[in-house]
N, C-alpha and C positions, 0 to 999 in steps of 0.2 A: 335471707341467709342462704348462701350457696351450698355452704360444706357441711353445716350440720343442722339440722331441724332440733325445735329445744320441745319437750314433753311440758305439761302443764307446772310442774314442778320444778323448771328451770333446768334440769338436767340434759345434758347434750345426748344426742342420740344420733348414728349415726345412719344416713341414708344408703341403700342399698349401690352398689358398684361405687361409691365413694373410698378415697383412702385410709386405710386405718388410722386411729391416732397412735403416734408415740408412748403415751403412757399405756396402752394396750400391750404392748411389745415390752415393758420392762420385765416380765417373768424370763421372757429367752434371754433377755440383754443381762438379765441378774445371774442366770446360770451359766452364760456364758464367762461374763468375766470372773465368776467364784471358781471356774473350773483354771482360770489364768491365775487368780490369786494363790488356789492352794499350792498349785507346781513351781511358783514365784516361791512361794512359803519352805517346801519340799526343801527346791534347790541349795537355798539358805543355810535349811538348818542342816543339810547333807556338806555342806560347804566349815561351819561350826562345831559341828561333829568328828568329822574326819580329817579338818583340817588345824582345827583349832581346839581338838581336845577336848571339846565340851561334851557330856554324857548322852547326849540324842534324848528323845521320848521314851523311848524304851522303856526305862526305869518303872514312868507313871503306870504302865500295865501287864508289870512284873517280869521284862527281858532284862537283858542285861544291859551295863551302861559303858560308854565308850570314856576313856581316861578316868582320872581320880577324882575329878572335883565334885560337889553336893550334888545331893537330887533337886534341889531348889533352883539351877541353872534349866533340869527338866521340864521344870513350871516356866522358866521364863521362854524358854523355845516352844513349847506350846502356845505361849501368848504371843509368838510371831505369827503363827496360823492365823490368834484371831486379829491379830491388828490386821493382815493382808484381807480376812475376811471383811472385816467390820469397813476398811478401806471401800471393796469392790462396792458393797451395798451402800454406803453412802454416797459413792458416787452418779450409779444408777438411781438412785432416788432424786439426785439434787438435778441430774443433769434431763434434758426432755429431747435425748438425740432421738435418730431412729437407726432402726436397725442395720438401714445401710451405711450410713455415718460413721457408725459404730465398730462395723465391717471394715469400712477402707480405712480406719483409724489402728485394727487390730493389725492390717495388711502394712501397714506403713512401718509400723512397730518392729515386726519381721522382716520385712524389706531390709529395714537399719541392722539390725541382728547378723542376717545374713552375708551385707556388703561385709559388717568387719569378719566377719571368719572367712571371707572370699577374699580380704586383701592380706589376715592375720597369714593363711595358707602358703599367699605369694610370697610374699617376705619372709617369714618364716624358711619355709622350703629355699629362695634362693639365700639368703646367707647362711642355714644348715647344710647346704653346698660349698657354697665357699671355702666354709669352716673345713669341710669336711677335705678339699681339693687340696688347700694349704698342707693339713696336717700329711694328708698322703704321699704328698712332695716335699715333704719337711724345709716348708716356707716357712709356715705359723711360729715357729721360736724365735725368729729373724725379725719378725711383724713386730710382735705382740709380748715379747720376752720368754724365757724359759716358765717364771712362774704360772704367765696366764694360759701359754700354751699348754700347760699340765692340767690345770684347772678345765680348758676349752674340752681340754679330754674325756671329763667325766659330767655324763648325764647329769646327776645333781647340781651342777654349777651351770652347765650351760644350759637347764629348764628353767630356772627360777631367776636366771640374772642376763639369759639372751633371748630367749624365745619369750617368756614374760611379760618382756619390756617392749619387744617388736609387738607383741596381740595388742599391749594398752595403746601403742600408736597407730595401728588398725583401727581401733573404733573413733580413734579421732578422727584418723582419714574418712572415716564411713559416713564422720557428720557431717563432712564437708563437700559430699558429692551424691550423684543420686544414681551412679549406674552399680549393677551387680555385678556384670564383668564376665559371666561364663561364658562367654563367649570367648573370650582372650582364657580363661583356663581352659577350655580346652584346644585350643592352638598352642601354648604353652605345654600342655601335654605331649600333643603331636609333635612339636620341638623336641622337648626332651627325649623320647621315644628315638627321632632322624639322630640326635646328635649320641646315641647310644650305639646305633648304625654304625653311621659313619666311624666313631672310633675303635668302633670293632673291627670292622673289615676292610676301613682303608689305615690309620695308624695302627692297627693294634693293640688298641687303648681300651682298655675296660674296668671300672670302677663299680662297688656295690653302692655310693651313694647317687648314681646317676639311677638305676634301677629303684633305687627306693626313695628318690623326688617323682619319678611316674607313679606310684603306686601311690605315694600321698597326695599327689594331686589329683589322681581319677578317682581315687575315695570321697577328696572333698567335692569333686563335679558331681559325683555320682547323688552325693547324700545329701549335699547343703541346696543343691539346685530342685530337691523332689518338692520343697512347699513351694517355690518361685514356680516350677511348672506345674502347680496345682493351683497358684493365685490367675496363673494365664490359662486355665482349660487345656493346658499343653497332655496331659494324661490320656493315652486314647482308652476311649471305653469302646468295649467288646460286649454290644448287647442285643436282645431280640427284639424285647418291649419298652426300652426307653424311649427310643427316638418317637413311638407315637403318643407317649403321653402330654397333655396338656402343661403349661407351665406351671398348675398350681400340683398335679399330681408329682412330677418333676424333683420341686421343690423340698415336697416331703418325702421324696426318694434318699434325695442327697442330707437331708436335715437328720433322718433318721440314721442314712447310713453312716452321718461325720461323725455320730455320737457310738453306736454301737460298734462299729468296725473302723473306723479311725480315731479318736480320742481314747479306746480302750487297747489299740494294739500299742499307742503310746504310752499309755500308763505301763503297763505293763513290760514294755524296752526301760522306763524309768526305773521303777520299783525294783526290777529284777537285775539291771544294769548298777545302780544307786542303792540300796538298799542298803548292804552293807561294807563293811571296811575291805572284804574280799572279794567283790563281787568285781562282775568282770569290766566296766566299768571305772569304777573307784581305784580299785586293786593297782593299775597301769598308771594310773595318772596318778597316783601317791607316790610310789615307785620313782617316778620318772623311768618307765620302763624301755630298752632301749632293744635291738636287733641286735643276732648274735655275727653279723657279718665282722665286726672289728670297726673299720672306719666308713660306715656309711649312714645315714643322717640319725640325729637322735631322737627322731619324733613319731617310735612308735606309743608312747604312750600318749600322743596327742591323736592321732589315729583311734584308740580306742575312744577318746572323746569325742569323736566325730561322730558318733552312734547315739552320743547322748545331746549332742548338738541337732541330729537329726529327729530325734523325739523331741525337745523343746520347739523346733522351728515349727515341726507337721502338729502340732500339739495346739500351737499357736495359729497356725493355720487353717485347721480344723476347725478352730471355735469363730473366727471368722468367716467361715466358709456356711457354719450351721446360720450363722446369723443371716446371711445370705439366703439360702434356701429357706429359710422361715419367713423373711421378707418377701419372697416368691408367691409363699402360699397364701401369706397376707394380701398379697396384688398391690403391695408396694412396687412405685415407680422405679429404673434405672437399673430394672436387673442386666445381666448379665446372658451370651449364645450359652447355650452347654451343648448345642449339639454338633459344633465343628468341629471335633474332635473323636466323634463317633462312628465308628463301622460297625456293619451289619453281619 
């Protein structure tokens, strides 16, 4: 036998400098995904709740309840926690991944995530352009009729039946391709910034929704791109004693720090963000909250989602990343540099 030596009793035992087994690693892999399941759970019933009237948990430990309907809807939305729970753990039980596996599987997940709110942004932003260009040059009634051009006019109509409809075909497009694209949002950026220039100072021309497709789209570069440059070691770290510690010390550096200072600065953007019907958060995007410019785009209430898009992604990247550094310390193969992104 190479890999394991068997004790008198048939039981495997494993030899010194040899690699762990997979079933060793199911305690991090079962906390990792219960920590994906509960915020999967969260999301949900924050979505049931607020969106759909139904009374939240609350009730069960004496808050109050969101709309009119029974406490017994309470009971069923807690039994979404435990199905997502009861889900993760039979998964980890049935399946004998390892931790890196498990890793590029949580990365792939977010990858996907990410594409569509990197192309939901693009589209979105250029036809709430458009819309917006039309209406200011009073084209839009000539297009599109009187009636729908009244309608394009107000936020509630143009969230839920244009932008909506443009995000569900974002995540299509997202299955069907593998790049992220920041790289073109931020050229796109830069674009829109020159063509803000230019129509200032050489036509004359100046529009508030030209200012506010910059500002949504370097929000979204800004926020949706922080777990993509955290799956690529892109983050520089500024430290004294990392760069000499050994890979297993390393590991539990990062392992400790994704749980303690990254998975709880995200909970708590959730919780506080999400939590309730007015939170800052929730509040915008119930609304369909818009700017008070007049005719310039209508996607500040998609902007405050950005915050909460940016804690699901780092959330999800995070528990990824633990699984990573745990595999580290394990002396699991195929880790990962972490120190080319490091000054001293």
């Amino acid at each position: 036998m190479t890999a394991l030596d068997m004790v008198q009793d048939g039981s495997p035992v494993m030899n010194s400098g040899e690699t762990p087994s997979p079933e060793s690693a199911r305690i991090f892999r079962l906390f990792g995904w219960i920590v994906l399941a509960i915020m999967t759970a969260f999301l949900l019933n924050n979505y049931l709740t607020y969106w759909q009237d139904l009374p939240g948990i609350a009730p069960i430990y004496g808050g109050a309840a969101n709309g009119s309907l029974p406490v017994l809807w309470s009971w069923l939305q807690v039994g979404i926690y435990a199905v997502f729970l009861l889900g993760a753990t039979a998964y980890v039980l049935k399946s004998g991944r390892s931790l890196r596996e498990d890793s590029r599987t949580i990365s792939d997940i977010n990858a996907f995530l990410i594409r569509a709110a990197f192309f939901a942004v693009l589209i979105v932003g250029l036809t709430d352009a458009v819309i917006s260009f039309l209406r200011i040059e009073d084209f839009l009634s000539g297009i599109v009729g009187e009636q729908l051009a009244d309608n394009l006019g107000r936020a509630r109509f143009r969230g839920p039946y244009v932008h909506m409809p443009l995000i569900a075909l974002s995540v299509v497009i997202a299955a069907f391709t593998r790049t992220l694209g920041f790289t073109w949002l931020a050229l796109l950026v830069v674009v829109a910034e020159l063509l803000i220039v230019i129509g200032r100072f050489v036509f004359s021309y100046e529009q508030a929704f030209l200012a506010d497709l910059v500002r949504f789209w370097y929000a979204a570069l800004f926020l949706f791109a922080s777990s993509y440059t955290l799956l690529e070691e892109g983050h520089v770290r500024v430290d004294v004693f990392y760069a000499s510690f050994s890979p297993r010390t390393k590991g539990i550096v990062n392992a400790v720090g994704s749980v303690i200072l990254g998975m709880s600065l995200c909970t708590v953007i959730l919780v506080i963000g999400m939590g309730g019907k007015q939170n800052i958060i929730n509040s915008p995007i119930l609304t369909y909250e818009t700017t008070q410019a007049g005719f310039g785009l209508f996607v500040k209430y998609l902007m405050a989602g950005f915050l909460g898009v940016f804690a699901v992604s780092m959330m999800i990247q995070f528990v990824s990343y633990f699984m990573d550094a745990v595999a580290d310390v394990r002396g699991e193969p195929g880790g990962r540099d972490h120190e080319s992104h490091s000054i001293q």
